[in-house]
ROMI-597424 format. One record per residue (C-alpha): residue in one letter; x, y, z. Coordinates in nm, 4 decimals. Layout:
<titis>
+-------+----------+----------+----------+
: kolpa :        X :        Y :        Z :
+-------+----------+----------+----------+
:     a :        X :        Y :        Z :
...
+-------+----------+----------+----------+
</titis>
This chain:
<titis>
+-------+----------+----------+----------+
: kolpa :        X :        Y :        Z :
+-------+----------+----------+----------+
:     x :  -0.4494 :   1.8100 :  -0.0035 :
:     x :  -0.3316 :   2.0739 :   0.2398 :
:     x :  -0.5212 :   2.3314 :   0.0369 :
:     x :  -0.8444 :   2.1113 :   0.1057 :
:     x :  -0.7757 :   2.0575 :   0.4720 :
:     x :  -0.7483 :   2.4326 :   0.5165 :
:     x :  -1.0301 :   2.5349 :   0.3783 :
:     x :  -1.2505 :   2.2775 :   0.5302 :
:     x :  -1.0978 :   2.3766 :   0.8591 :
:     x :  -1.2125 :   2.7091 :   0.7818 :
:     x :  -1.5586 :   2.6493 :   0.7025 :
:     x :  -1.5994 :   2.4042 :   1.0073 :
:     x :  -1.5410 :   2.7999 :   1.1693 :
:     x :  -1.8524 :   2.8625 :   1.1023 :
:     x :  -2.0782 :   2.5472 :   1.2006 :
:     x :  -2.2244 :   2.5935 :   1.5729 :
:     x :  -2.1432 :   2.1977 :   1.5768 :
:     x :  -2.1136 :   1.9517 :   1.3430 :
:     x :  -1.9987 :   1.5895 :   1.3368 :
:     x :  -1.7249 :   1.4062 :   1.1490 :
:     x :  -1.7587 :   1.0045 :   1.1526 :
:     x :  -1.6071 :   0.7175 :   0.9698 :
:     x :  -1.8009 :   0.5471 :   0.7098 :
:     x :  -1.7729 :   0.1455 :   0.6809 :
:     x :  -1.6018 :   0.0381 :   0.4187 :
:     x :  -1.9690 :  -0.1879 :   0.3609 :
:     x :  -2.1268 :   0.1132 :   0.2911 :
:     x :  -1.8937 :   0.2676 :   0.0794 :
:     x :  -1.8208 :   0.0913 :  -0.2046 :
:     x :  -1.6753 :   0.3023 :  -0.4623 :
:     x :  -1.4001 :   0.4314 :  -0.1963 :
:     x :  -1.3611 :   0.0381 :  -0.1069 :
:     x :  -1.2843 :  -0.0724 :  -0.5078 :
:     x :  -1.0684 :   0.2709 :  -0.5516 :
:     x :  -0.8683 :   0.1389 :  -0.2054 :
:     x :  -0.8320 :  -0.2212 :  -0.3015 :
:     x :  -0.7346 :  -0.1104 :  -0.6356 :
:     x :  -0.4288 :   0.1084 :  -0.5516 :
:     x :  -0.3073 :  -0.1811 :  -0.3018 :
:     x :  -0.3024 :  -0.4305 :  -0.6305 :
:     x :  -0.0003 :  -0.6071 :  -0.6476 :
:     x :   0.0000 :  -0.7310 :  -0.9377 :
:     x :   0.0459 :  -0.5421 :  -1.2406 :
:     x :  -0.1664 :  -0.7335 :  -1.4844 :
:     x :  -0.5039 :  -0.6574 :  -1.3517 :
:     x :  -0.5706 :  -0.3626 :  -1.5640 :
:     x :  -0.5261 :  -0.0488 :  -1.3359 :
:     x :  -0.7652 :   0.1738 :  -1.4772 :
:     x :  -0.9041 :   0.4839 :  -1.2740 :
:     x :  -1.0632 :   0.7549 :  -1.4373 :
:     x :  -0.8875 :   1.0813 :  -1.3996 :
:     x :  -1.0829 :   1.4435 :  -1.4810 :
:     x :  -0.8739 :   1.7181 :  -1.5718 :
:     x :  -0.9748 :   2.0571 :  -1.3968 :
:     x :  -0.9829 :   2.3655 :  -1.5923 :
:     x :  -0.9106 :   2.6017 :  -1.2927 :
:     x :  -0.8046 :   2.4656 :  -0.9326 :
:     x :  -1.1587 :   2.3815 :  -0.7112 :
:     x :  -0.9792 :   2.5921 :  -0.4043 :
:     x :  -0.7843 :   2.8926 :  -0.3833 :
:     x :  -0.4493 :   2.9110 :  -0.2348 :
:     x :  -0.3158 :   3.1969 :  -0.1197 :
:     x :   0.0020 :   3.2914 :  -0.2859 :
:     x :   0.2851 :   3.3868 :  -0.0339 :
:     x :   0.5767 :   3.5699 :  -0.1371 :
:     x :   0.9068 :   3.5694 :   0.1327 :
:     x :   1.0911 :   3.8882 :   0.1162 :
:     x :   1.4252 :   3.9349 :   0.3073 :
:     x :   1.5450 :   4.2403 :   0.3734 :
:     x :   1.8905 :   4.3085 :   0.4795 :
:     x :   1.9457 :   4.6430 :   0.6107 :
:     x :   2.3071 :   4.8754 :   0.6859 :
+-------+----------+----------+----------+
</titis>
C-alpha cells in the first residue's frame, strides 16, 4: 500500500488542485459488502472474495540498495 500512496502523492504533484472526499457508505456498495464481509464473525458464512492474480506489479518501486562502507 505504501507503493500506492507514493505514487498517488506524486501525481497529486502535478494537479493545480484537486479534491479528495469521502464517499457514503450508501453510495458505495461494493466497498460496503467487501467491509462488512471482512468484519464477519462467524466463520460459517462462506467468506468468499474474489482474488486476481497480477502478472507484473501495477506500480513500480524503486529498488534501494544500502551500502556501508567502512574505511582505514
Amino acid at each position: 500500500m505504501s507503493a500506492y500512496l507514493l505514487a498517488a502523492h506524486q501525481l497529486l504533484k502535478k494537479f493545480q488542485a484537486y479534491e479528495i472526499r469521502q464517499i457514503p457508505r450508501s453510495e458505495n456498495s461494493h466497498t460496503d459488502a467487501l467491509s462488512r464481509l471482512a468484519s464477519a464473525i462467524n466463520d460459517k458464512i462462506g467468506r468468499k472474495v474474489p482474488v486476481k492474480i497480477l502478472s507484473q506489479p501495477s506500480t513500480t518501486a524503486v529498488e534501494v540498495c544500502t551500502v556501508r562502507y567502512e574505511g582505514t
